[in-house]
N, C-alpha and C positions, 0 to 999 in steps of 0.2 A: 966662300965657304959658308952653310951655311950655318944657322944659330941654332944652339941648341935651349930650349928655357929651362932654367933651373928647375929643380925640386921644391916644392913649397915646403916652410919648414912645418915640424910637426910640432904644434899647440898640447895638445892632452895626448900622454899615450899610457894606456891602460892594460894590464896587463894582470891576465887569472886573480882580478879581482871575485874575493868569497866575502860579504858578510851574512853570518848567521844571526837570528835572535831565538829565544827560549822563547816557549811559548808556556802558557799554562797549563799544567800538570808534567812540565820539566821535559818537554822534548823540546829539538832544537829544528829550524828551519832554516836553510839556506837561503835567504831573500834577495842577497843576487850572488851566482853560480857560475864560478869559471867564465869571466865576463872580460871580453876584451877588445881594443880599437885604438883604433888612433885616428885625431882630430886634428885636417891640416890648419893653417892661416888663413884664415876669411869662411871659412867651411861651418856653414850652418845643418847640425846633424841633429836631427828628431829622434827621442825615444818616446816608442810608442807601442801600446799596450793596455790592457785592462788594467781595472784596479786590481792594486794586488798582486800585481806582474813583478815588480821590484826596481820599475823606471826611476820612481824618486828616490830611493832608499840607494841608488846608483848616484843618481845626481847631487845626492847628497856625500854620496862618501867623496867622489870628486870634489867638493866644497869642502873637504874635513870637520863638515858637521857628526860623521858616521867614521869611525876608525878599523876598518875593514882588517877582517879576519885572517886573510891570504892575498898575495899576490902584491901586483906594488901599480904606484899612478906615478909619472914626470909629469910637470908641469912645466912646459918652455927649456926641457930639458935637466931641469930638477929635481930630484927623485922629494916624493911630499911624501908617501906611501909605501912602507915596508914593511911587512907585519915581521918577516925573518929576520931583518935588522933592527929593527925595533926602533923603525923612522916614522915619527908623523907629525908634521907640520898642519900647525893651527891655519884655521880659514883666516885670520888677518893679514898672513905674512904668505899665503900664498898669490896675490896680486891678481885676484879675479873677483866680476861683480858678479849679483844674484838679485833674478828680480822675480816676485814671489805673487802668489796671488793676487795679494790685495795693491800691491807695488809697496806697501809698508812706507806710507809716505806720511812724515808726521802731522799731522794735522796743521798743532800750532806752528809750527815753522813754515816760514815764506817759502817758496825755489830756492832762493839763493842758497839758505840757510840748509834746507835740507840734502841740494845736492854738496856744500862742502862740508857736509857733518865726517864722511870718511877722511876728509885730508885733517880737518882737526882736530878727530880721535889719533890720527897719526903724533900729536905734539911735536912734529918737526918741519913745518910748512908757517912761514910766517904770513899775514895778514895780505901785503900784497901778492905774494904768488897765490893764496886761496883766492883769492878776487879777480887773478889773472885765469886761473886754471876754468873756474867758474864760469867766467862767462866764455872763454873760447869753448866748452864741452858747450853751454848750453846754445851758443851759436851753430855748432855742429849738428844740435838734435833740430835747430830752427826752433826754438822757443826766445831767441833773447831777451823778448820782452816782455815776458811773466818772470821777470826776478823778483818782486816784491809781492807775487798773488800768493796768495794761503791754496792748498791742495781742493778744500773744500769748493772753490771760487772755480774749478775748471772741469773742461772737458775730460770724457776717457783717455781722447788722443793725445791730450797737452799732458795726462798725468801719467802717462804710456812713458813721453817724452823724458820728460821727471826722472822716473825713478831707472832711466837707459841712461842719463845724464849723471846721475848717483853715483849708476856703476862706472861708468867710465872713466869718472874724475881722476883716479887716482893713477891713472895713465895704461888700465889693464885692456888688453888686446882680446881678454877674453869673459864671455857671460854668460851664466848659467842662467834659465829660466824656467819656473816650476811654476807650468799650468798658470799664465797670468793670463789669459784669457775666458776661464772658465767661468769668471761670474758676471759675465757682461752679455747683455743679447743676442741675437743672432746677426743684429742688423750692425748692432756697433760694434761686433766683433767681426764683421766681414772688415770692415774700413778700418780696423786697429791693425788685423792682418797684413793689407796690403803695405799700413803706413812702417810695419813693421820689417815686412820685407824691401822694403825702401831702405829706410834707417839702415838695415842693416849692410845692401850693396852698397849704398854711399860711405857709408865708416867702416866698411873691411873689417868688423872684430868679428872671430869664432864665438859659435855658437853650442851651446846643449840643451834643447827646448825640449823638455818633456810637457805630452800630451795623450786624452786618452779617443780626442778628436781625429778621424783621419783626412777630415777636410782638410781642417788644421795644418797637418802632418803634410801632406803633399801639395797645398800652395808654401809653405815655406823651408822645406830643407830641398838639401842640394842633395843628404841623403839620408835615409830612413833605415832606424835600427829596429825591428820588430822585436820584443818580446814576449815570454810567458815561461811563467816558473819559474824567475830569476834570472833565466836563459836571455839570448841573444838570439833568435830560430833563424832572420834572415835580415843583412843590410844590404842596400845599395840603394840607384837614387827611385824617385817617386815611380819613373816611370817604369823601372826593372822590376820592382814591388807589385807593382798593377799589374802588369802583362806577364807577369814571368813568377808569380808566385810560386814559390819553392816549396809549399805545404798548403794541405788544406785547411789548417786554421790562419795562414796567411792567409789567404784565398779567399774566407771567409770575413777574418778582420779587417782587412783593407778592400773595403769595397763590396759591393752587392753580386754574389754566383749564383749561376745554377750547377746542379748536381748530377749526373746519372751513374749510377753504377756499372760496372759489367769487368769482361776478362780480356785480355788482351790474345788475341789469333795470330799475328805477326808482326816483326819488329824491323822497322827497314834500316838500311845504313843512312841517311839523310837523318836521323833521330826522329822521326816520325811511327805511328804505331798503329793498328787494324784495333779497334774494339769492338767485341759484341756486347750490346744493351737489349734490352726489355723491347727498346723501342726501334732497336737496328742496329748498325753495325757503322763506326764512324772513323774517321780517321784523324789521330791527334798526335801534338806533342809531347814528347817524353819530356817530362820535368829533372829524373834523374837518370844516367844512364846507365843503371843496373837493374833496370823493369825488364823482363823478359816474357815471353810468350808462355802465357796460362797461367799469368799472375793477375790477384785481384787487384781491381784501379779503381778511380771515377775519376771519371772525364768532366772537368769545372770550365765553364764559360761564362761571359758577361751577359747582363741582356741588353747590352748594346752593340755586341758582338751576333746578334742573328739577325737573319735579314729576310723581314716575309715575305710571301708573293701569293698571289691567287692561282695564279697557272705554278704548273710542276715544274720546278728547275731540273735543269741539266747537270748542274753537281750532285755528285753521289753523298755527300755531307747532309741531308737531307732528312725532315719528318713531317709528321700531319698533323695538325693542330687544331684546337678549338679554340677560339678566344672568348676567355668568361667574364673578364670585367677591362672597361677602362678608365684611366686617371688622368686626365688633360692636365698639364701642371705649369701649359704656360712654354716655359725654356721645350716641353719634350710631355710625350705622352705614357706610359707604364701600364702595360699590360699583363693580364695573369692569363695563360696558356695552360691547357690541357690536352695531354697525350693519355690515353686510359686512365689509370691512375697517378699519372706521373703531374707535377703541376712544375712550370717554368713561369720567370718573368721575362721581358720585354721590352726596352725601351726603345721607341722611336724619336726623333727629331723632326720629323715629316708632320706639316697640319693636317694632312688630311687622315681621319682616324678609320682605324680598321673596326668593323660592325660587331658588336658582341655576340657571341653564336655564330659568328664568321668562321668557314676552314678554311685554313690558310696551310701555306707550308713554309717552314723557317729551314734556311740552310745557314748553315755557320760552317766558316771554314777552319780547316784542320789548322794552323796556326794559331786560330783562336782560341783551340780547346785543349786545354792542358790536362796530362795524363799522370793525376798524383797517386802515390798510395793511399789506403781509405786510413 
């Protein structure tokens, strides 16, 4: 017979959470809106969004630094969050870490000291269980022998390490992160990334990493919750995000598009769809399935989704092009294409570069072109 695997338990579940704040001159603003999800065990999920989207002010009320207006949050199946019951539990006693920009690592205090300041502030952990606790989390992060350096004395990564070690101590399964990446270069925040994504498959704790990076966002969640306007517009994981954008400001936010306008001629049962453009007539995916024939669209592709040729292809997916500038960048080359007025980009991965003032012709296939409304 065969096995069936369990359900993974559900970590955070969230539910029509509203908070509002007053703004100046006494209106009020939704900053995050009917918001809802649930975070399985070991499931690292990105919020991600502009500033001002309501990522932190979410991450936050999950942390019950923020006392939400509607709706309710469980934590490991315990409701922390009820604004109709008039339930809310303080961020101490909800048994999760937070690790925050700067990692808030106290200077004067060694590792040791700062990763068991949570079990101490508990006053219920006597000396040797702090000193057991300690070093097995910091053995876990693979630091155990910076117990005695001051924060000052180390690397990004070691102090990465730190303040993951902080949060964990107190034996919480789960951690919230708010943008600890963003003030570190480009180059020492590539190697934090990965060591992050390490850390994090090796020790199984759930995740809530807000970011406004969508590098960031898609080397490390399993899945991505887009926002804007408080909203939630589209989760799932990195690569459903990319390929399968559900709106055009998804489309836009995650990731480099191009655009063309037009209307849609016919709609086939396979979910595929005829559009006429400016520049012709193409054949793409329906994003939703209530686009019909003689509704406006625009048809969004990658520019690493077209494919040029000097000879005329045999697919009818097909246009003419001029190429105006190029950008050698090393990994891949970026091109700007022009169709009359219309201007595309282009990436290739091939060294050999296509000649500026070159006509070429780019086909992109109808899977690649997603049919959103404008």
């Amino acid at each position: 017979m065969d096995s069936v695997a369990a359900p993974r338990r559900v970590v955070v579940s969230v539910r029509d959470i509203v908070k509002r704040f007053q703004r100046a001159g006494g209106s009020v603003t939704n900053a995050v809106d009917n918001v809802g999800f649930d975070l399985l065990a070991g499931e690292f999920l990105v919020l991600l969004g502009p500033s001002g989207c309501g990522k932190t002010t979410l991450l936050r009320t999950i942390a019950g630094l923020e006392r939400p207006d509607g709706g309710t949050i469980e934590i490991d199946g315990r409701l922390c969050d009820s604004s109709e019951n008039g339930v809310h539990v303080p961020t101490e006693r909800r048994r999760l870490g937070m690790i925050f920009q700067s990692y808030a690592l106290w200077p004067h205090m060694t590792v040791f000291d700062n990763v068991a300041y949570p079990l101490r502030s508990q006053r219920k952990h006597n000396k040797r269980d702090i000193a057991d606790r300690v070093e097995r989390v910091l053995t876990m992060v693979g630091i155990p022998e910076l117990t005695k350096q001051y924060p000052g004395q180390m690397s990004g990564g070691q102090q990465q390490r730190v303040a993951l070690a902080r949060a964990l101590v107190a034996g919480s399964d789960l951690v919230l992160f708010d943008e600890p990446l963003s003030n570190v270069d480009a180059r020492v925040r590539e190697q934090l990334r990965f060591e992050l994504a390490t850390m994090q498959r090796d020790l199984g704790f759930a995740a809530v990493y807000v970011t406004h990076d969508q590098s960031e966002a898609m080397g490390l969640a399993h899945r991505i919750a887009v926002m804007e306007s408080g909203k939630i517009v589209q989760i799932g994981s990195p690569r459903e995000i990319y390929d399968e954008a559900a709106s055009r400001y998804v489309a836009n936010f995650v990731g480099t598009s191009n655009e063309i306008r037009g209307r849609v001629q016919s709609v086939e049962p396979d979910g595929t769809a005829s559009v006429t453009t400016v520049i012709g007539t193409f054949v793409g995916t329906l994003s939703k399935p209530d686009i019909a024939a003689g509704d406006e669209v625009i048809l969004v592709w990658r520019p690493e989704d077209g494919e040029p040729s000097i000879e005329e292809p045999a697919s009818s997916n097909r246009f003419r092009a001029v190429v105006e500038a190029a950008l050698f960048l090393g990994s891949h080359t970026e091109y700007s294409i022009r169709v009359g007025e219309s201007r595309f980009r282009l990436w290739r991965a091939s060294r050999r570069q296509l000649s500026t003032d070159a006509e070429i012709w780019v086909t992109v296939d109808a899977a690649s072109m997603r049919i959103l409304r404008p």
